[in-house]
DRENLO-738852 format. One record per residue (C-alpha): x, y, z. Coordinates in nm, 4 decimals, m for minus. Layout:
N
X,Y,Z
...
//
This chain:
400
m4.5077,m8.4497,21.8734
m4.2570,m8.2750,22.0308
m3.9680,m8.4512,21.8773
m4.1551,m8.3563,21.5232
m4.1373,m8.0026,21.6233
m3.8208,m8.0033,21.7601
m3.6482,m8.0704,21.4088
m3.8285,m7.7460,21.2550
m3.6284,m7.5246,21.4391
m3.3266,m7.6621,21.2650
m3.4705,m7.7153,20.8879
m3.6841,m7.5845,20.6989
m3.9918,m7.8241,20.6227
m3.9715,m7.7304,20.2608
m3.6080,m7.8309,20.2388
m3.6954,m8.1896,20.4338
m3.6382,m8.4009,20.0660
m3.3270,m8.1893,19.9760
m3.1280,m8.5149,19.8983
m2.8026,m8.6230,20.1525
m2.5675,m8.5778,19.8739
m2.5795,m8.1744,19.8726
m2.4117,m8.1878,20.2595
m2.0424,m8.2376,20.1335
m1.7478,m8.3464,20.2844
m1.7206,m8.0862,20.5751
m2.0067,m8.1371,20.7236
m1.9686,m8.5138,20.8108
m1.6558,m8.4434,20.9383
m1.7558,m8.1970,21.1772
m2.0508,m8.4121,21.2618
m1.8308,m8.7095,21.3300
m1.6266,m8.4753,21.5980
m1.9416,m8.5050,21.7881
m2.0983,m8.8947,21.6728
m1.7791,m9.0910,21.6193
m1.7586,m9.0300,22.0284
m1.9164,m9.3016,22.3443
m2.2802,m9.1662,22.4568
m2.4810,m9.2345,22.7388
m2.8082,m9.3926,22.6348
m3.0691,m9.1631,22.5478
m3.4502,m9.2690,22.5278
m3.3538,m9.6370,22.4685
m3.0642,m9.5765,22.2690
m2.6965,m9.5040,22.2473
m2.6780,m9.1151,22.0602
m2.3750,m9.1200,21.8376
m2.3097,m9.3105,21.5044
m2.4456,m9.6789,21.6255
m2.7924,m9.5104,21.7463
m2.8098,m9.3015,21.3865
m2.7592,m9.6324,21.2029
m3.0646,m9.7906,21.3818
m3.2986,m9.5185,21.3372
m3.1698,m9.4993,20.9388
m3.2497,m9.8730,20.9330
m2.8701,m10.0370,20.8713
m2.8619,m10.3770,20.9986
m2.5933,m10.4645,21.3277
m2.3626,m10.6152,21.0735
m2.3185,m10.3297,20.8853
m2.2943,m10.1155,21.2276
m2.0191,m10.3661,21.2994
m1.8833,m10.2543,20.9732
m1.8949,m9.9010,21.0584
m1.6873,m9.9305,21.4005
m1.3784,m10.0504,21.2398
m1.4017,m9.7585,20.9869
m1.1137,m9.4946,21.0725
m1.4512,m9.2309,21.0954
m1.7482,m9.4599,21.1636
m1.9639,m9.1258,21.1326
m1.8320,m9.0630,20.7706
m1.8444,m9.3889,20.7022
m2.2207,m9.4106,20.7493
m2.3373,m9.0932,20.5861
m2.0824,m9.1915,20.2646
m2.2925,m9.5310,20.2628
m2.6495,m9.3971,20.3383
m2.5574,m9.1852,20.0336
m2.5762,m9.4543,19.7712
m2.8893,m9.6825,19.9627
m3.1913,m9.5371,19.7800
m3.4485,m9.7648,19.9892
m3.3159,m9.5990,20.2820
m3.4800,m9.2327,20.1848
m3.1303,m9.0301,20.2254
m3.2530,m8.7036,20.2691
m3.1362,m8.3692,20.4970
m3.4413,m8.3410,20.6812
m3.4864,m8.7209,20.7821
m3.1106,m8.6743,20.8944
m3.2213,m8.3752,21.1196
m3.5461,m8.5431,21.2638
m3.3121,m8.8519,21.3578
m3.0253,m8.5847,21.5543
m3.3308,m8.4396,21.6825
m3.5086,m8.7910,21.8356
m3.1284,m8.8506,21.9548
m3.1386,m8.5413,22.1798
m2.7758,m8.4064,21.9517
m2.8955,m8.0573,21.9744
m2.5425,m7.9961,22.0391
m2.4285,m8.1418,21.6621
m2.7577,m7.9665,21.5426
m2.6115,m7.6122,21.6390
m2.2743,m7.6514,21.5625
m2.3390,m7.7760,21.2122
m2.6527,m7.5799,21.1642
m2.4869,m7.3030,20.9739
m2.2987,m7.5016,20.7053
m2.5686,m7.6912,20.6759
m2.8152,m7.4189,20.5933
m2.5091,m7.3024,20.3248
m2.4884,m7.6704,20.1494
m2.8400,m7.6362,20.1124
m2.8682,m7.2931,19.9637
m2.5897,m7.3891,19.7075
m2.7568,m7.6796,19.6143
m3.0761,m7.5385,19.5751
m2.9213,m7.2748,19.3387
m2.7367,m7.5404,19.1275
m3.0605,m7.6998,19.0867
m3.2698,m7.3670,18.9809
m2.9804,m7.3238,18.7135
m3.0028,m7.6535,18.5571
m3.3830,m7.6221,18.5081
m3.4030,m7.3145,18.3607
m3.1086,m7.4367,18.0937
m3.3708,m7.6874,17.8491
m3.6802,m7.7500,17.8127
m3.8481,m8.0656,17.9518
m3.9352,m8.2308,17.5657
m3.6354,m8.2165,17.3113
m3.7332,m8.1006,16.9870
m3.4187,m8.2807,16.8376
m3.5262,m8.5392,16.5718
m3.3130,m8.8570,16.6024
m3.0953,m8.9866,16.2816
m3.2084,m9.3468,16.2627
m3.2443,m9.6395,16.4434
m2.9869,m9.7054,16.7433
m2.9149,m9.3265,16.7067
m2.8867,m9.2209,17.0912
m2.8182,m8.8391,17.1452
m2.6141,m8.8103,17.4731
m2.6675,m8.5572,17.7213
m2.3408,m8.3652,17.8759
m2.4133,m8.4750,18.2329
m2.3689,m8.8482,18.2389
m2.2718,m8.8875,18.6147
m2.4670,m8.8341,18.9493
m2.1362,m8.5511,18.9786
m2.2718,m8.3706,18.6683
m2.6125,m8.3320,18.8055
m2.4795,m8.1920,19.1644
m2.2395,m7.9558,19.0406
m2.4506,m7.8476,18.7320
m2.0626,m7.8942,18.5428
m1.8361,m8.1888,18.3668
m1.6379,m8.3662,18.5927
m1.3424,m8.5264,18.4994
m1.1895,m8.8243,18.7023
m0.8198,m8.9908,18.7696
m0.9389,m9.3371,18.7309
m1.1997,m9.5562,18.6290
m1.2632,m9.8541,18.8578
m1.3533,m10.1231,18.6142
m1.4592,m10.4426,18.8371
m1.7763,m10.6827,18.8633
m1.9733,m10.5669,19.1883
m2.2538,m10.8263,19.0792
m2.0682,m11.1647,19.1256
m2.1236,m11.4891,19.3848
m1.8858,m11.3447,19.5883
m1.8761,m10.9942,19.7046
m1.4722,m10.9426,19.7734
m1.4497,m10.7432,19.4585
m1.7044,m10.5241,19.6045
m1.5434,m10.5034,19.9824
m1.1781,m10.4891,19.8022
m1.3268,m10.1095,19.5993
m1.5063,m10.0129,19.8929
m1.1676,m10.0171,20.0586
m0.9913,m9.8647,19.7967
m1.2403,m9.5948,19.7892
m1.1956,m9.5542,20.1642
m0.7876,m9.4948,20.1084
m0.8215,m9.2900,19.7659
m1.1171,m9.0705,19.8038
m0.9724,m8.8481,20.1448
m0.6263,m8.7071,20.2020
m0.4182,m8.9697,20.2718
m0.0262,m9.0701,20.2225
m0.1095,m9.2414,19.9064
m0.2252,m8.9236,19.7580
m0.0100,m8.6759,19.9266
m0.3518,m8.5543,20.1173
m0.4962,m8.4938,19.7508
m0.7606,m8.6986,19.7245
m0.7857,m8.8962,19.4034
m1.1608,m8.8527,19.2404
m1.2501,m9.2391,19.0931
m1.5558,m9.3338,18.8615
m1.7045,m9.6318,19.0262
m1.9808,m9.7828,18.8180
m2.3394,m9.8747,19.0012
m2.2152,m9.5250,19.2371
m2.1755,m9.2955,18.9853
m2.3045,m9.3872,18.6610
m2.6953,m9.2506,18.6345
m2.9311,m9.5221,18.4834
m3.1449,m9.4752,18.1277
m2.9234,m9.5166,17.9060
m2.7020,m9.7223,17.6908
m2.4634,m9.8756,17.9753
m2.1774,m9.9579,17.6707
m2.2202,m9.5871,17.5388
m2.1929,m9.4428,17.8865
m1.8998,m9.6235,18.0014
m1.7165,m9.5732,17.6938
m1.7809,m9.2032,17.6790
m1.6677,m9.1467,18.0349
m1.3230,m9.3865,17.9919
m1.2562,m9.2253,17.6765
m1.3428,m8.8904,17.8141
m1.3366,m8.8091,18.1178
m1.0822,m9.0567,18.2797
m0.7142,m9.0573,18.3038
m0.6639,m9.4165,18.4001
m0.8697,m9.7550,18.4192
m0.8258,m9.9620,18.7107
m0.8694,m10.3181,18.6184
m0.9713,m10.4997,18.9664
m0.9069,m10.9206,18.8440
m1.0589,m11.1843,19.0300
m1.2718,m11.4751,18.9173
m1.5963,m11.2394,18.9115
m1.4362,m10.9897,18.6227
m1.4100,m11.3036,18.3827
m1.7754,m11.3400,18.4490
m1.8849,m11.0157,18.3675
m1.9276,m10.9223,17.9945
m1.9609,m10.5496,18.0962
m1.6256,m10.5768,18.2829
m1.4739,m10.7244,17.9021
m1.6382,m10.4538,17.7228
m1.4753,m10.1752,17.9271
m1.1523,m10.3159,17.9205
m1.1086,m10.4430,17.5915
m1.2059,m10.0775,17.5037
m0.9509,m9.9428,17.7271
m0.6784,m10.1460,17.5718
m0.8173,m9.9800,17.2645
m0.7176,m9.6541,17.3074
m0.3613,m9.7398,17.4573
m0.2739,m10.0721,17.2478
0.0287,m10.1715,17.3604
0.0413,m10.0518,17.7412
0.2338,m9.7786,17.5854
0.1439,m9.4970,17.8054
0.0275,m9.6914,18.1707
m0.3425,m9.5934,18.0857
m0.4465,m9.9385,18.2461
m0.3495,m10.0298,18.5644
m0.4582,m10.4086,18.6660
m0.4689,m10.5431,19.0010
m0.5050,m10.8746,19.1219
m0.7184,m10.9909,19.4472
m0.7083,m11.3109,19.4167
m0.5523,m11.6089,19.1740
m0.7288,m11.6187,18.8699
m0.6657,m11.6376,18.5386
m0.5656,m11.3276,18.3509
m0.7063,m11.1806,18.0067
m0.4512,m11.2280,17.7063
m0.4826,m10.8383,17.6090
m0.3834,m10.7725,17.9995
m0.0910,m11.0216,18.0677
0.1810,m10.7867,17.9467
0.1062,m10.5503,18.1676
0.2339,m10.5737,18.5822
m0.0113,m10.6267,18.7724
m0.0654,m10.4714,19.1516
m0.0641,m10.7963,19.3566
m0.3380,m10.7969,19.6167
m0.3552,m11.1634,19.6530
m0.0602,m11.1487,20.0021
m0.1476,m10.9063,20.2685
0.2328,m10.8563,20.3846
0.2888,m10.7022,20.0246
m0.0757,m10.4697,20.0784
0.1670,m10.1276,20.2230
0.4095,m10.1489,19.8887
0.0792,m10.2657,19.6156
m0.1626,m9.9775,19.7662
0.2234,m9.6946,19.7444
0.2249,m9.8778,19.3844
m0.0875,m9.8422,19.2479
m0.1657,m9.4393,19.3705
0.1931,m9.3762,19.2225
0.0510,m9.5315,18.8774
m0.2611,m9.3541,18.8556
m0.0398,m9.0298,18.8756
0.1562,m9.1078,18.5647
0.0756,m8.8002,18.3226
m0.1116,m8.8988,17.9995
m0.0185,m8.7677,17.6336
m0.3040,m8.5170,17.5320
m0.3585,m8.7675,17.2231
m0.4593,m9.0573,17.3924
m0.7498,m8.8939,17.6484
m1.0092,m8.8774,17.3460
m1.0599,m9.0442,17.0257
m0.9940,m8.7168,16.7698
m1.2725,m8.7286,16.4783
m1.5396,m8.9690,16.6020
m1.7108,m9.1149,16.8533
m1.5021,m9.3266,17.0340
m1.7782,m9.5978,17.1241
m1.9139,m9.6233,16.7822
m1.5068,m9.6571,16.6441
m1.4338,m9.9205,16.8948
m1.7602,m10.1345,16.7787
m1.6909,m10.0876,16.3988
m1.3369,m10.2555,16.5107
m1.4580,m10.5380,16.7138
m1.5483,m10.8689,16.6318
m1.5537,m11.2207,16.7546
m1.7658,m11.2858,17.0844
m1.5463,m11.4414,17.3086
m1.5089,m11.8158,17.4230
m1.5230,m11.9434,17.7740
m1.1274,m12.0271,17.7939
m1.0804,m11.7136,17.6089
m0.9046,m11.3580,17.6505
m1.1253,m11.0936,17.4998
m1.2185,m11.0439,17.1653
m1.0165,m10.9184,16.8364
m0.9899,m10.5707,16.9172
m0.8293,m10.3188,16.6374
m0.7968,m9.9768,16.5717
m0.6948,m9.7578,16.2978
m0.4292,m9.4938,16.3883
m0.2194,m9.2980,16.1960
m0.2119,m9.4825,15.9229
m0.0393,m9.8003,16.1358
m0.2800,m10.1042,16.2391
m0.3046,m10.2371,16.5752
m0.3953,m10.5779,16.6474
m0.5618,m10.7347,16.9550
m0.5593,m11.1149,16.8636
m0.7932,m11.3581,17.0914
m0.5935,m11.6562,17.2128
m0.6833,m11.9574,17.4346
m0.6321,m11.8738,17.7787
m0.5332,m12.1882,17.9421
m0.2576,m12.4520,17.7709
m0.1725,m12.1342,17.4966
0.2063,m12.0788,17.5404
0.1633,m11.8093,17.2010
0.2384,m11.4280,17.2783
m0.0007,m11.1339,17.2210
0.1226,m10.9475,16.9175
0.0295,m10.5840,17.0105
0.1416,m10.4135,16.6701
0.2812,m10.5516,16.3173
0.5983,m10.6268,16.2897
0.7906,m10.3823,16.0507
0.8259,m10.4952,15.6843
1.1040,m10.6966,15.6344
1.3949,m10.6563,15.3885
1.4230,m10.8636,15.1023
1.6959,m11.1158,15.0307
1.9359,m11.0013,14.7656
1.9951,m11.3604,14.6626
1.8097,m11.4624,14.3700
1.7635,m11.8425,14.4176
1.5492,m11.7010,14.7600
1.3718,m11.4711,14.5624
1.2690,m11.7798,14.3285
1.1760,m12.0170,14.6350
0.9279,m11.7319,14.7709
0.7608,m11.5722,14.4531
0.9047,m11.7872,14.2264
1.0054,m11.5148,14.0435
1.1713,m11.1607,14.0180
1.3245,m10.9167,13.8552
1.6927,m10.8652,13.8252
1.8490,m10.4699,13.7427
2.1713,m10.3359,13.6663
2.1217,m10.0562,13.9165
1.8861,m10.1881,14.1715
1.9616,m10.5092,14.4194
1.6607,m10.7417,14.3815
1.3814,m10.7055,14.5638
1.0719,m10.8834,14.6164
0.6654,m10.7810,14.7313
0.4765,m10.9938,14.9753
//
């Protein structure tokens, strides 16, 4: 019992559920000044990051994990953040300091953490008091969906859009979980000041971490890549060509910048696989050799920095899912890229055109080829049309 009570002079009970994601990024640094540090055992266990794990419930391998991160401290509260079953909450983060005897990390952080939690608190208040709970907006039909304006967990902290540098388009849900460990790590380089960044941290989109679930996960994804985000990240490995939501989002990326023509997708490979027809004209970021990692990771921030023309961040005049869908057809084949993708745009036709994937030596034709001249000869003219019209004051000329 006195453990219990001991937290209570740190927290207020009321604020024990106030969710881990409203203590922001200073806090777990200061905390990891104290936790990232060796302990003497305290009460049957070691008090820094290693005995916090444990009492969260993180198994030894993912302690092990946590030790080689550069911060093992912000390391574990970034990944307690996004484990649900694990209850991350403020007050079950004080009642574990407190059972750890860190009264010390307790008082030094107890006045920003007081501060996160007033400002979340407040953020929260504002949001409720903006609609109320039943929507008196009738719906226009069948597969009519009307889409709130916060979309991401982001929104819904900061009570405000948030816009993002990249979207991280890659299959998390595969037999093999390197795609997963390869975006964890580029997370781990992107999202803090580093020399890939010039100590401006990038802000990614990561699907299944950001995304919040009920609702149409093709409407979603291409509201936020149309949107919200700069650039799509395109992580290839033999997982992506598994996934049909990882062809969705990239086919309708490729939409909105057909013909790579201003860097809006940037794809990366992790491992030898093949590669998408509608992506193989673009250079990829090879992650398949480690001694090339220092130059690929310089390569790929550098990309995501390339400025955007104002035109191609949104779809002008309608939605830019329900355009894209009007436009697609075909489902694709096993040995195939992705499927027939066009899109209207001022008044000129581009043309995504599926092609067999393995054994296909034919090129992707990413926009018509200009009209061409006709012959001035008239026996040509008869051989195409077979026939045309001849004038005094005009060369021949012929219609296809």
């Amino acid at each position: 019992m006195e453990e219990e009570l001991n937290w209570r002079h740190y927290l207020n009970p009321e604020h024990y559920d106030v969710p881990l994601h409203a203590l922001r990024y200073t806090v777990s640094k200061q905390m990891s000044l104290h936790l990232d540090q060796d302990a003497v055992i305290h009460d049957g266990i070691i008090p820094n990051f290693g005995g916090l794990a444990e009492l969260i419930g993180f198994s030894g391998l993912e302690i092990s994990a946590f030790e080689r991160a550069e911060s093992p401290t912000q390391k574990l509260l970034s990944e307690w953040k996004f484990q649900p079953h694990l209850k991350p909450t403020v007050g079950r983060l004080i009642e574990f300091l407190a059972k750890l005897g860190r009264e010390d990390v307790l008082t030094d952080c107890n006045n920003k953490i007081q501060s996160e939690i007033r400002d979340f608190l407040n953020k929260k208040d504002f949001d409720l008091q903006k609609a109320p709970i039943q929507d008196e907006t009738v719906s226009q039909g069948p597969g009519y969906e009307i889409i709130p304006d916060q979309i991401t967990v982001e929104d819904v902290m900061t009570g405000k859009q948030t816009n993002y540098d990249a979207y991280i388009c890659f299959n998390p849900y595969g037999t093999s979980t390197k795609d997963l460990e390869f975006v964890r790590e580029l997370i781990e380089r992107f999202e803090k000041p580093s020399q890939y960044n010039n100590r401006k941290p990038f802000k990614l989109f990561v699907p299944s971490r950001d995304d919040l679930p009920g609702f149409s996960a093709h409407t979603i994804s291409a509201k936020i890549i149309s949107e919200r985000c700069r650039h799509m990240i395109v992580v290839l490995s033999c997982n992506f060509l598994q996934s049909e939501a990882c062809e969705f989002q990239s086919a309708f990326a490729h939409s909105l910048s057909p013909g790579a023509r201003n860097k809006r997708i940037v794809p990366i490979r992790i491992e030898d696989c093949q590669v998408p027809n509608i992506l193989r004209i673009m250079a990829c970021c090879d992650f398949t050799k480690k001694d090339l990692w220092d130059w690929s990771w310089q390569r790929l921030a550098k990309s995501i920095t390339v400025p955007l023309n104002p035109d191609d961040f949104q779809l002008a005049g309608e939605s830019a899912c329900q355009s894209f869908q009007l436009t697609r057809s075909g489902s694709p084949s096993p040995d195939s890229g992705f499927s027939s993708v066009s899109r209207s745009r001022s008044g000129s036709q581009y043309s995504n055109i599926t092609s067999h994937m393995a054994g296909s030596s034919s090129s992707l034709n990413m926009e018509p080829d200009p009209p061409k001249k006709a012959h001035s000869s008239p026996n040509l003219l008869k051989k195409v049309t077979g026939k045309f019209k001849k004038s005094k004051d005009k060369p021949a000329t012929s219609s296809f």
